[in-house]
PDB file of N, CA, C, O and CB in Angstrom:
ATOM      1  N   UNK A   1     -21.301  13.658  -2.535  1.00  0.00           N
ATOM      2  CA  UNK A   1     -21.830  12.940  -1.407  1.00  0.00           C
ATOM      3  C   UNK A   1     -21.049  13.356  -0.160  1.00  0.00           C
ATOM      4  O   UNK A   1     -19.825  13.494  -0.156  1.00  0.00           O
ATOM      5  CB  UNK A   1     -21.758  11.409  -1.639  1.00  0.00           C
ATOM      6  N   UNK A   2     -22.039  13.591   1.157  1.00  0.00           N
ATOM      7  CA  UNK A   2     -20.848  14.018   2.093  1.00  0.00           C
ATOM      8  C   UNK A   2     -21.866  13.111   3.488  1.00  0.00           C
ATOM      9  O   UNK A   2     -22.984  12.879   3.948  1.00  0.00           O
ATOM     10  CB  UNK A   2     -20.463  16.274   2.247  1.00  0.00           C
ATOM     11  N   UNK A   3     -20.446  12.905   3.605  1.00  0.00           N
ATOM     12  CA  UNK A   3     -21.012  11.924   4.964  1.00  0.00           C
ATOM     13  C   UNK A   3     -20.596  12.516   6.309  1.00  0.00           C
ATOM     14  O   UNK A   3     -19.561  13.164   6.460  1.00  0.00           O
ATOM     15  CB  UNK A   3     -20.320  10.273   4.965  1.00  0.00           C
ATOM     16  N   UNK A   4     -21.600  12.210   7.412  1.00  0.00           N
ATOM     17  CA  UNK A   4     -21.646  12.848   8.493  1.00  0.00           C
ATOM     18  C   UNK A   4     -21.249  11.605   9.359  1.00  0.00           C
ATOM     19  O   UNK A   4     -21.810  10.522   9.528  1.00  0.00           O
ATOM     20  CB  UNK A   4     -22.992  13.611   8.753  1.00  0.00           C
ATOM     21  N   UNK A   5     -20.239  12.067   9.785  1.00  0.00           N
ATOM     22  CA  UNK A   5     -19.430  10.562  10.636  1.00  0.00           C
ATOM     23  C   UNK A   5     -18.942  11.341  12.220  1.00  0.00           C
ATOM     24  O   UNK A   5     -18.381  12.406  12.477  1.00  0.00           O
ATOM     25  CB  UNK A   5     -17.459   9.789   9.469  1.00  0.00           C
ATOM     26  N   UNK A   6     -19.439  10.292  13.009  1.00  0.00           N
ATOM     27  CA  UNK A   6     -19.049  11.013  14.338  1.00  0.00           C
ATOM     28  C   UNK A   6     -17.482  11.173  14.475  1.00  0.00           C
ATOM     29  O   UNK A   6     -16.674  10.562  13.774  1.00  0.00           O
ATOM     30  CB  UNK A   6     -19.609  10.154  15.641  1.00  0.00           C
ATOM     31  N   UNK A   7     -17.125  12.173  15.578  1.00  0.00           N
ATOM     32  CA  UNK A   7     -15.963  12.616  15.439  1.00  0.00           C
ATOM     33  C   UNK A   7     -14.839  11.609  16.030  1.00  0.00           C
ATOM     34  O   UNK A   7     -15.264  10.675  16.710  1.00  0.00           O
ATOM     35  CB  UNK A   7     -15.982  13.905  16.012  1.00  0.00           C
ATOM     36  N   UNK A   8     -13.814  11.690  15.883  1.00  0.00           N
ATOM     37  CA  UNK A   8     -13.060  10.455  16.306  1.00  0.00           C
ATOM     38  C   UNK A   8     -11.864  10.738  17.137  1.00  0.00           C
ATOM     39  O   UNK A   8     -10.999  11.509  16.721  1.00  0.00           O
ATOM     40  CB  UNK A   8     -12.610   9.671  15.112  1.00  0.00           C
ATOM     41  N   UNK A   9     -11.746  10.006  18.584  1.00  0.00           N
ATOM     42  CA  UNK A   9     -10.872  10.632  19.161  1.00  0.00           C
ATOM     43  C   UNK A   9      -9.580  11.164  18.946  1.00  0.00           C
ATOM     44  O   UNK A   9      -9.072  10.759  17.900  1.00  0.00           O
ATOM     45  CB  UNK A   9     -10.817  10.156  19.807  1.00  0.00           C
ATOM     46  N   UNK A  10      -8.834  12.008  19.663  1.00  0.00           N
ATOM     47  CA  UNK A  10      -7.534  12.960  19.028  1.00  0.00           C
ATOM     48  C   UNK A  10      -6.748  11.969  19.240  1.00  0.00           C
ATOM     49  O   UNK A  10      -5.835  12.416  18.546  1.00  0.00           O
ATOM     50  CB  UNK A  10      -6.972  14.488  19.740  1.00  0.00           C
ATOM     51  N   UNK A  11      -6.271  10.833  19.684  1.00  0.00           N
ATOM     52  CA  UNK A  11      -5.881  10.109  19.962  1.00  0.00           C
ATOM     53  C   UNK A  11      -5.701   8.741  19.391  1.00  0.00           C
ATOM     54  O   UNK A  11      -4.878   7.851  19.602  1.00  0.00           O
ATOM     55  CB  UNK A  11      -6.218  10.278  20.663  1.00  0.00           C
ATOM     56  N   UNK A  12      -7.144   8.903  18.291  1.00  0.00           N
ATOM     57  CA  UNK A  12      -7.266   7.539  17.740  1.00  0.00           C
ATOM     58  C   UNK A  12      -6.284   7.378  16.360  1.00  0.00           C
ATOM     59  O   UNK A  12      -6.130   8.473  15.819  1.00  0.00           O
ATOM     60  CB  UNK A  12      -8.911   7.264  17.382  1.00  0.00           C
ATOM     61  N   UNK A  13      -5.687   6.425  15.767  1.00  0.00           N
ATOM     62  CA  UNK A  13      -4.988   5.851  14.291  1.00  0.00           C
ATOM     63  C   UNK A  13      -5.595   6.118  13.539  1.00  0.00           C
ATOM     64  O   UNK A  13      -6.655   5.595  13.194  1.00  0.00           O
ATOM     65  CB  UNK A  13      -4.745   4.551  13.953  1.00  0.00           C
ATOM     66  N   UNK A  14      -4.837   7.360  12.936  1.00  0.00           N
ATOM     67  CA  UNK A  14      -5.274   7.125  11.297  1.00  0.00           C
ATOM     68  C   UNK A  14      -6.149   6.170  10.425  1.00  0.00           C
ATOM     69  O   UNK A  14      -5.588   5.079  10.322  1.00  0.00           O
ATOM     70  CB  UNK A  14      -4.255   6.894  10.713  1.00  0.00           C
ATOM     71  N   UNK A  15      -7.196   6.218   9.844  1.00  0.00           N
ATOM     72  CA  UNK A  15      -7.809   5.487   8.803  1.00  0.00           C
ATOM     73  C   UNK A  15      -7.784   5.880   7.714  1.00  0.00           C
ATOM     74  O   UNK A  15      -8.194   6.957   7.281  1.00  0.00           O
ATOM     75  CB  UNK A  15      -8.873   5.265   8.930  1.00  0.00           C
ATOM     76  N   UNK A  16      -7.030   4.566   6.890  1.00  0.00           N
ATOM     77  CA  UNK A  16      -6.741   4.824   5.672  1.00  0.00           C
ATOM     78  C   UNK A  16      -7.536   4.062   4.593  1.00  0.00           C
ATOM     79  O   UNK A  16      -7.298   2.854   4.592  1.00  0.00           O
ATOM     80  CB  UNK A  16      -5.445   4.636   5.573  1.00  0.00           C
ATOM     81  N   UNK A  17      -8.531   4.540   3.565  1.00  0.00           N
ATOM     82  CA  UNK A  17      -9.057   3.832   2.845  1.00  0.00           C
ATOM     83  C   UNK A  17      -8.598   3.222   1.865  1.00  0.00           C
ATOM     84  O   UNK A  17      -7.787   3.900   1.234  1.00  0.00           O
ATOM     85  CB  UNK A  17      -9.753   4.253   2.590  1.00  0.00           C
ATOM     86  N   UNK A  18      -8.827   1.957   1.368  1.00  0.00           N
ATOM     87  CA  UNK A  18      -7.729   1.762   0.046  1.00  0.00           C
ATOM     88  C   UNK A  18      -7.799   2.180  -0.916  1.00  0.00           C
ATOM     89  O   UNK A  18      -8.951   1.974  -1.296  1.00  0.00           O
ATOM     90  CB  UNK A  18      -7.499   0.755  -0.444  1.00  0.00           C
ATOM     91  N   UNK A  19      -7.094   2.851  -1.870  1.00  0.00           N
ATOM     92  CA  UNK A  19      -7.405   3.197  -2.683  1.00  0.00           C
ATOM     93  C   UNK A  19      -7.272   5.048  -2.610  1.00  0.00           C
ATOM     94  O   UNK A  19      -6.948   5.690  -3.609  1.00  0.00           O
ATOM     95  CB  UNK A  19      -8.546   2.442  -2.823  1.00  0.00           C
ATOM     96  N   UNK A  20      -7.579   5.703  -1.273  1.00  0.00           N
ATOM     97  CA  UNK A  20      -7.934   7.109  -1.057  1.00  0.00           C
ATOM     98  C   UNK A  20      -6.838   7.941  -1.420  1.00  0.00           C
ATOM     99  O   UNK A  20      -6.896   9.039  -1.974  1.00  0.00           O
ATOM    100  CB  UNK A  20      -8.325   7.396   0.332  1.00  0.00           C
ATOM    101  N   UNK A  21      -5.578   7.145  -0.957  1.00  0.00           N
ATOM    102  CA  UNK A  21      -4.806   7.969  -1.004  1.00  0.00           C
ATOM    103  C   UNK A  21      -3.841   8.202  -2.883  1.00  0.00           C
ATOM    104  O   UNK A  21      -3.089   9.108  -3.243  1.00  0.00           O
ATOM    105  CB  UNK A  21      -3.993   7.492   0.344  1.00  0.00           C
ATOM    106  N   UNK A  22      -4.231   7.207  -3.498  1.00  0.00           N
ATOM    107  CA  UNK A  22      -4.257   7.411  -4.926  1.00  0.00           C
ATOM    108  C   UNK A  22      -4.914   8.099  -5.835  1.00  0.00           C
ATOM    109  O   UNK A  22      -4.364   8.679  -6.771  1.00  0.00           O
ATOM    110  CB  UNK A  22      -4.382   6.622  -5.314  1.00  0.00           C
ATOM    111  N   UNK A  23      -6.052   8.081  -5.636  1.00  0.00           N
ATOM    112  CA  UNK A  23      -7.523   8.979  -5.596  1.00  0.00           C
ATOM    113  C   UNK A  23      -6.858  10.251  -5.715  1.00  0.00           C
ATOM    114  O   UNK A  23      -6.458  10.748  -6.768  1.00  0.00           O
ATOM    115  CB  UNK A  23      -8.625   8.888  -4.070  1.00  0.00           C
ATOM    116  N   UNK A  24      -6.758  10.812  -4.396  1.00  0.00           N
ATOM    117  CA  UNK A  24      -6.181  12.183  -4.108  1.00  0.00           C
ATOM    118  C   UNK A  24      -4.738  12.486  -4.295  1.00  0.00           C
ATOM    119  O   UNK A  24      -4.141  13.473  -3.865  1.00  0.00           O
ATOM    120  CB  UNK A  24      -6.433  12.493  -2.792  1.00  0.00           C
ATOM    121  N   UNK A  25      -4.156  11.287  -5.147  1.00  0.00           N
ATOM    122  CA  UNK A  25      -3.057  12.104  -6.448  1.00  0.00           C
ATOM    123  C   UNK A  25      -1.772  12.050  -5.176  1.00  0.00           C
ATOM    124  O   UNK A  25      -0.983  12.992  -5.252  1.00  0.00           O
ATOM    125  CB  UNK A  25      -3.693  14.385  -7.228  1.00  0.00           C
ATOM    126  N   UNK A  26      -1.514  11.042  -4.046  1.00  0.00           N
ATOM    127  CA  UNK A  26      -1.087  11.186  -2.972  1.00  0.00           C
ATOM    128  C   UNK A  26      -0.230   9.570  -3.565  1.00  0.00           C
ATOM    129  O   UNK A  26      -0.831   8.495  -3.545  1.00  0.00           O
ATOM    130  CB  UNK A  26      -2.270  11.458  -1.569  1.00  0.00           C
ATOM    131  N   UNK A  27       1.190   9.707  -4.041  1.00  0.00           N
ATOM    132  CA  UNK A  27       1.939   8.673  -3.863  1.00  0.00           C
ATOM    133  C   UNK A  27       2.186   7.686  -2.083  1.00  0.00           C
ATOM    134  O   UNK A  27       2.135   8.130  -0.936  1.00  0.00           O
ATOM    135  CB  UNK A  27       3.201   9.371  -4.442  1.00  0.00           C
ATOM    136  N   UNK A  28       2.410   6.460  -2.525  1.00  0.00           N
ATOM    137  CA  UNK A  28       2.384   5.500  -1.220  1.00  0.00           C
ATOM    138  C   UNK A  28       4.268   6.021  -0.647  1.00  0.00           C
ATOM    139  O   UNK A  28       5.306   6.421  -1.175  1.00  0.00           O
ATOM    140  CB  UNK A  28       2.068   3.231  -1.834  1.00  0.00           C
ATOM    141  N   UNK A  29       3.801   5.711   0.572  1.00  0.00           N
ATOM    142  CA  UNK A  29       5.161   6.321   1.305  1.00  0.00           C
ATOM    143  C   UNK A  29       5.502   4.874   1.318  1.00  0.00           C
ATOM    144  O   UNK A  29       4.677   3.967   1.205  1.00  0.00           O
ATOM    145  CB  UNK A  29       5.126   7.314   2.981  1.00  0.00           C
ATOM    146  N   UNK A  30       6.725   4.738   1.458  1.00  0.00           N
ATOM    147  CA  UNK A  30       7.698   3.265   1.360  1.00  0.00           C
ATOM    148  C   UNK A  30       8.493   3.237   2.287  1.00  0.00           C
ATOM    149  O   UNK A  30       9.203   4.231   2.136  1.00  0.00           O
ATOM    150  CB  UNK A  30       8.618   3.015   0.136  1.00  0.00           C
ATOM    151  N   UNK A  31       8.935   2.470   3.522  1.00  0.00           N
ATOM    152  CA  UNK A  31       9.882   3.086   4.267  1.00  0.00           C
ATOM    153  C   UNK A  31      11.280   2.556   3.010  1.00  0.00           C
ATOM    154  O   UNK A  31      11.253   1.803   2.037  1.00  0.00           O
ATOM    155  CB  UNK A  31       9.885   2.422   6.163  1.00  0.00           C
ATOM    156  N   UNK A  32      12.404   3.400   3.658  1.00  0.00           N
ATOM    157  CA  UNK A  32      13.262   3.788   3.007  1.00  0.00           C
ATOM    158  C   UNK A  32      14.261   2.186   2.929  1.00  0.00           C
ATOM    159  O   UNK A  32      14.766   1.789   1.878  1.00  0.00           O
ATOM    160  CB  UNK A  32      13.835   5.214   3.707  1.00  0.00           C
ATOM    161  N   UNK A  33      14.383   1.418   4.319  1.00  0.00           N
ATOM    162  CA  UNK A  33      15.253   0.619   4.496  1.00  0.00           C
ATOM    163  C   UNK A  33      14.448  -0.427   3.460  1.00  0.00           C
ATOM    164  O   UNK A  33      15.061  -0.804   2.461  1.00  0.00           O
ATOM    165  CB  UNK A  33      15.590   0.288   6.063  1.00  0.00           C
ATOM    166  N   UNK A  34      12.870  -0.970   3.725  1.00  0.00           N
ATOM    167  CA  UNK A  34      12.640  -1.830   2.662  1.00  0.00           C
ATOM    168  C   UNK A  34      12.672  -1.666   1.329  1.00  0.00           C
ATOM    169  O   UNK A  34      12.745  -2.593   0.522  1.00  0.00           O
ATOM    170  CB  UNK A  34      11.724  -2.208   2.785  1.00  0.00           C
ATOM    171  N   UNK A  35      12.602  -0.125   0.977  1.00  0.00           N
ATOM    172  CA  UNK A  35      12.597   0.178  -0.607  1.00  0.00           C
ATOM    173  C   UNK A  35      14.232  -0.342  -0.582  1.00  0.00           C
ATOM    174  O   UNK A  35      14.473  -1.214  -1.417  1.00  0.00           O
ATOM    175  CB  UNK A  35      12.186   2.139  -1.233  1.00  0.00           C
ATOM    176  N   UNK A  36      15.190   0.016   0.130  1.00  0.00           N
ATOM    177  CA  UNK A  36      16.710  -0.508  -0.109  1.00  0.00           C
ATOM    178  C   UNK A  36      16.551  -2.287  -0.632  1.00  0.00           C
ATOM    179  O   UNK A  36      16.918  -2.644  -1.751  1.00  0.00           O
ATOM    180  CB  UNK A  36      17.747  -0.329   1.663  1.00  0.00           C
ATOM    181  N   UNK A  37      16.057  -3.079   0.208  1.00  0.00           N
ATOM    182  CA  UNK A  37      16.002  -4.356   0.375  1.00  0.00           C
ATOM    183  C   UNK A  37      15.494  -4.517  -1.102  1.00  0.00           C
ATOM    184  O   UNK A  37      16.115  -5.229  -1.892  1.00  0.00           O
ATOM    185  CB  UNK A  37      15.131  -4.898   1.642  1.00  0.00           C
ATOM    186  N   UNK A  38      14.289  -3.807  -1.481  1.00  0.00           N
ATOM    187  CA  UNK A  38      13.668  -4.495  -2.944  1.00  0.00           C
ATOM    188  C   UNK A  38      14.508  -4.060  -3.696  1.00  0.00           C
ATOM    189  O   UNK A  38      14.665  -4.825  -4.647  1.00  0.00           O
ATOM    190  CB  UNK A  38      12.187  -4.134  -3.548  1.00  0.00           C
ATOM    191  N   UNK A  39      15.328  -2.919  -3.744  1.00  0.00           N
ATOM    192  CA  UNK A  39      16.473  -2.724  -4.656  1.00  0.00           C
ATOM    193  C   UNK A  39      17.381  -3.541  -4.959  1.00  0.00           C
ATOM    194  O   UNK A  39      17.749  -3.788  -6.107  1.00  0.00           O
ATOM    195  CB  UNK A  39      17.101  -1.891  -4.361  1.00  0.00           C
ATOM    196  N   UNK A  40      17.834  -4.049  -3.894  1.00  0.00           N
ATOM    197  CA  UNK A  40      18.920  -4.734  -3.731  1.00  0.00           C
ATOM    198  C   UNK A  40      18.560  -6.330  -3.918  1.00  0.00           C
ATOM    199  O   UNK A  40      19.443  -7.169  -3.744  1.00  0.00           O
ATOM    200  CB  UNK A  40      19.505  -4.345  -2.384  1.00  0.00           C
ATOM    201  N   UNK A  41      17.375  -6.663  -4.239  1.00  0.00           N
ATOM    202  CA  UNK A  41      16.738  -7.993  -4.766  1.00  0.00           C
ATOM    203  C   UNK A  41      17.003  -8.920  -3.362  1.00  0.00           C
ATOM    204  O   UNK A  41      17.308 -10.098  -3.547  1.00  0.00           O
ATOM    205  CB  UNK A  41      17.606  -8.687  -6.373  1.00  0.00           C
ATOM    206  N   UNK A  42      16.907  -8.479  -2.127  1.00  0.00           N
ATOM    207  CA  UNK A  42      16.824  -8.830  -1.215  1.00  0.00           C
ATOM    208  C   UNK A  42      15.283  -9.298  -0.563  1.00  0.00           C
ATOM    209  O   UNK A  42      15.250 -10.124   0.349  1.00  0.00           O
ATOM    210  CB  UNK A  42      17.495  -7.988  -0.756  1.00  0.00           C
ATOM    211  N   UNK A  43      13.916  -8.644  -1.162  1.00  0.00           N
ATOM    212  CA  UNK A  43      13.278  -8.696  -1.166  1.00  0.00           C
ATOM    213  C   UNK A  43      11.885  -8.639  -1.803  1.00  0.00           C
ATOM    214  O   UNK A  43      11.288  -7.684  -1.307  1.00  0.00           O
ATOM    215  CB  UNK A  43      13.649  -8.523  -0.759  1.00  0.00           C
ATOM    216  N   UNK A  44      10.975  -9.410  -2.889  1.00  0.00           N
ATOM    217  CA  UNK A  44      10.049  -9.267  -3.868  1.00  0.00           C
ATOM    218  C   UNK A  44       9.060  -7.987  -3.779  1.00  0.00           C
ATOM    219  O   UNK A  44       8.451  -8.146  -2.721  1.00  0.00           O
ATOM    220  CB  UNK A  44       9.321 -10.489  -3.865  1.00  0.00           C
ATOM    221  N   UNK A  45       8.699  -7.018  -4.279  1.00  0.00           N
ATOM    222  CA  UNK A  45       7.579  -6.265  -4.076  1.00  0.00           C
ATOM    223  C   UNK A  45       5.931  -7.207  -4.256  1.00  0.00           C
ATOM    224  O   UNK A  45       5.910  -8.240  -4.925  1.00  0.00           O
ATOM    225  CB  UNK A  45       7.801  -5.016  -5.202  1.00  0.00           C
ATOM    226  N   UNK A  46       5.102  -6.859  -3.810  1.00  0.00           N
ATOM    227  CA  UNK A  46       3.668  -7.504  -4.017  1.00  0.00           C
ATOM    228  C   UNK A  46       3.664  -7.616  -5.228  1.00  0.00           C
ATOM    229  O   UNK A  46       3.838  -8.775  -5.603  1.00  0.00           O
ATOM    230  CB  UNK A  46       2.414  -6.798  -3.571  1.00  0.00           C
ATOM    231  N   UNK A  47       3.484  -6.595  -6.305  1.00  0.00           N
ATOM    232  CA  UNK A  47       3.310  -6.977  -7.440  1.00  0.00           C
ATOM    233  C   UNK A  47       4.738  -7.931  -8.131  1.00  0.00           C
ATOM    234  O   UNK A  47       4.490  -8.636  -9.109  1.00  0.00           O
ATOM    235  CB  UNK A  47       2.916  -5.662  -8.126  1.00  0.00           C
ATOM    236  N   UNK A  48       5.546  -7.918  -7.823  1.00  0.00           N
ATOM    237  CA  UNK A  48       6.546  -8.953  -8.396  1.00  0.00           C
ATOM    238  C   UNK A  48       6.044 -10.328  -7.715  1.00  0.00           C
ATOM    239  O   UNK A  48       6.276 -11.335  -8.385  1.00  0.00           O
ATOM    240  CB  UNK A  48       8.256  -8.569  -7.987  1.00  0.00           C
ATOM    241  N   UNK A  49       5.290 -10.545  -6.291  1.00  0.00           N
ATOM    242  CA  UNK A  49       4.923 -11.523  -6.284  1.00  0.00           C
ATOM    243  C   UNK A  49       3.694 -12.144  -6.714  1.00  0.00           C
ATOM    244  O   UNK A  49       3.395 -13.309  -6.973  1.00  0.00           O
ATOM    245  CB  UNK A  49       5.132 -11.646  -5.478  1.00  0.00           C
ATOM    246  N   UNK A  50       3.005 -10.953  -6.722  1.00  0.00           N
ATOM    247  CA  UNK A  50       1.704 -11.746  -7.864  1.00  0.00           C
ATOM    248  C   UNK A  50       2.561 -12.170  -9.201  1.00  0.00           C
ATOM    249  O   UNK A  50       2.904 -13.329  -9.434  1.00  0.00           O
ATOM    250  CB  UNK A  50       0.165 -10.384  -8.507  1.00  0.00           C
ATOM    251  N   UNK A  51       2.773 -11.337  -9.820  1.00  0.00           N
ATOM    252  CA  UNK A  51       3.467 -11.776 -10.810  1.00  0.00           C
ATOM    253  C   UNK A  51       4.060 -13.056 -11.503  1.00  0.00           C
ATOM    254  O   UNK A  51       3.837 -13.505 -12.627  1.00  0.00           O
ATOM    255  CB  UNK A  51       4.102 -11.271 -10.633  1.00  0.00           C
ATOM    256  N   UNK A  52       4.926 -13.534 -10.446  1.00  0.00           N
ATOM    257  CA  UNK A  52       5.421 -14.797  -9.870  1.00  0.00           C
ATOM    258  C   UNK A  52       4.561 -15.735  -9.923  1.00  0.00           C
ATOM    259  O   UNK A  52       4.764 -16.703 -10.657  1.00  0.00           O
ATOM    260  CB  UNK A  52       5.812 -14.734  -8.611  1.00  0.00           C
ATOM    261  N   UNK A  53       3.446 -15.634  -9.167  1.00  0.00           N
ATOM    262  CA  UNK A  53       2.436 -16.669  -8.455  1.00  0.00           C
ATOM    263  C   UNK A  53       1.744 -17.158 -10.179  1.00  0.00           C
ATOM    264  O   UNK A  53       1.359 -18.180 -10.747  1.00  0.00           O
ATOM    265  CB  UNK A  53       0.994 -15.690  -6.987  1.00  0.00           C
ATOM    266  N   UNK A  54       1.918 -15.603 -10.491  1.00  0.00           N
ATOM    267  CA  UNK A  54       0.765 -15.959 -11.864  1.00  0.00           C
ATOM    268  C   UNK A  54       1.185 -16.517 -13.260  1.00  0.00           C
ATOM    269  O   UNK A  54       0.442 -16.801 -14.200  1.00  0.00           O
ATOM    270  CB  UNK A  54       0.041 -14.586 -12.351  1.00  0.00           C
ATOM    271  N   UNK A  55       2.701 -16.621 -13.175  1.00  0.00           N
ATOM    272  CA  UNK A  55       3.085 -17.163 -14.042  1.00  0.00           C
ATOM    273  C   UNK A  55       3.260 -18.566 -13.417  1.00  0.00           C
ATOM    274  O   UNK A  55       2.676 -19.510 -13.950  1.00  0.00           O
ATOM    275  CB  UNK A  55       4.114 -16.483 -14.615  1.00  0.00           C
ATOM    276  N   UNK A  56       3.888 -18.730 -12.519  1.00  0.00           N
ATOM    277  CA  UNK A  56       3.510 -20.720 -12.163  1.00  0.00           C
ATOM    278  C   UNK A  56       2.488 -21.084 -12.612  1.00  0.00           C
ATOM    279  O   UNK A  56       2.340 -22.104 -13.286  1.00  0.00           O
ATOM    280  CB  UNK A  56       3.253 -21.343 -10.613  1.00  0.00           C
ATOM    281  N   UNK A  57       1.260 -19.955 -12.164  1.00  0.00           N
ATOM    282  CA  UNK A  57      -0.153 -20.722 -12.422  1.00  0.00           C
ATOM    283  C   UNK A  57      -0.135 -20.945 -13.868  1.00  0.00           C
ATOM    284  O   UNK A  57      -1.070 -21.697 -14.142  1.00  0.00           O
ATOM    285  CB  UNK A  57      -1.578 -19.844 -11.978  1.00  0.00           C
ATOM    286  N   UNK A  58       0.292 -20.732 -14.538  1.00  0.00           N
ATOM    287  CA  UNK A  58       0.208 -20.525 -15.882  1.00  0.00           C
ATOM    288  C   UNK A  58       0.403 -21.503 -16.489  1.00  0.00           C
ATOM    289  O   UNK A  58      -0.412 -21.930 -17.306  1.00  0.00           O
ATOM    290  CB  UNK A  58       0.894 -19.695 -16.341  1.00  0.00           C
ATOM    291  N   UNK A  59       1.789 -22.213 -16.166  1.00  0.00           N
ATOM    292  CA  UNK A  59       2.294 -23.330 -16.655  1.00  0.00           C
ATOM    293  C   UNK A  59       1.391 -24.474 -16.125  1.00  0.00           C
ATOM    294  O   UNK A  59       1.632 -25.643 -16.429  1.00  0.00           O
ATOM    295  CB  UNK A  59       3.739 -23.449 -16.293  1.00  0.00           C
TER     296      UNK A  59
END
């Protein structure tokens, strides 16, 4: 399938689809200082907080 999408200014932000950049075998960039923070249990990742959420729900 190829889609014909008008062109978008040189100027305009990146669009990122969800999902696209997994698709195309393209790991998520992390900045470096928050990957430190989740290391350092300074801070939950999303999936540690679903996680979380879903075991309360549980009980």
């Amino acid at each position: 399938m190829i889609l014909h999408l008008p062109p978008m200014p040189t100027d305009a932000p990146p669009v990122i689809v969800p999902g696209l950049l997994t698709a195309l075998g393209v790991t998520r960039r992390v900045d470096p200082d928050f990957q430190a923070s989740i290391d350092g249990g300074f801070t939950e990742s999303f999936e540690d907080y679903c996680n979380r959420i879903s075991q309360k729900e549980a009980k």
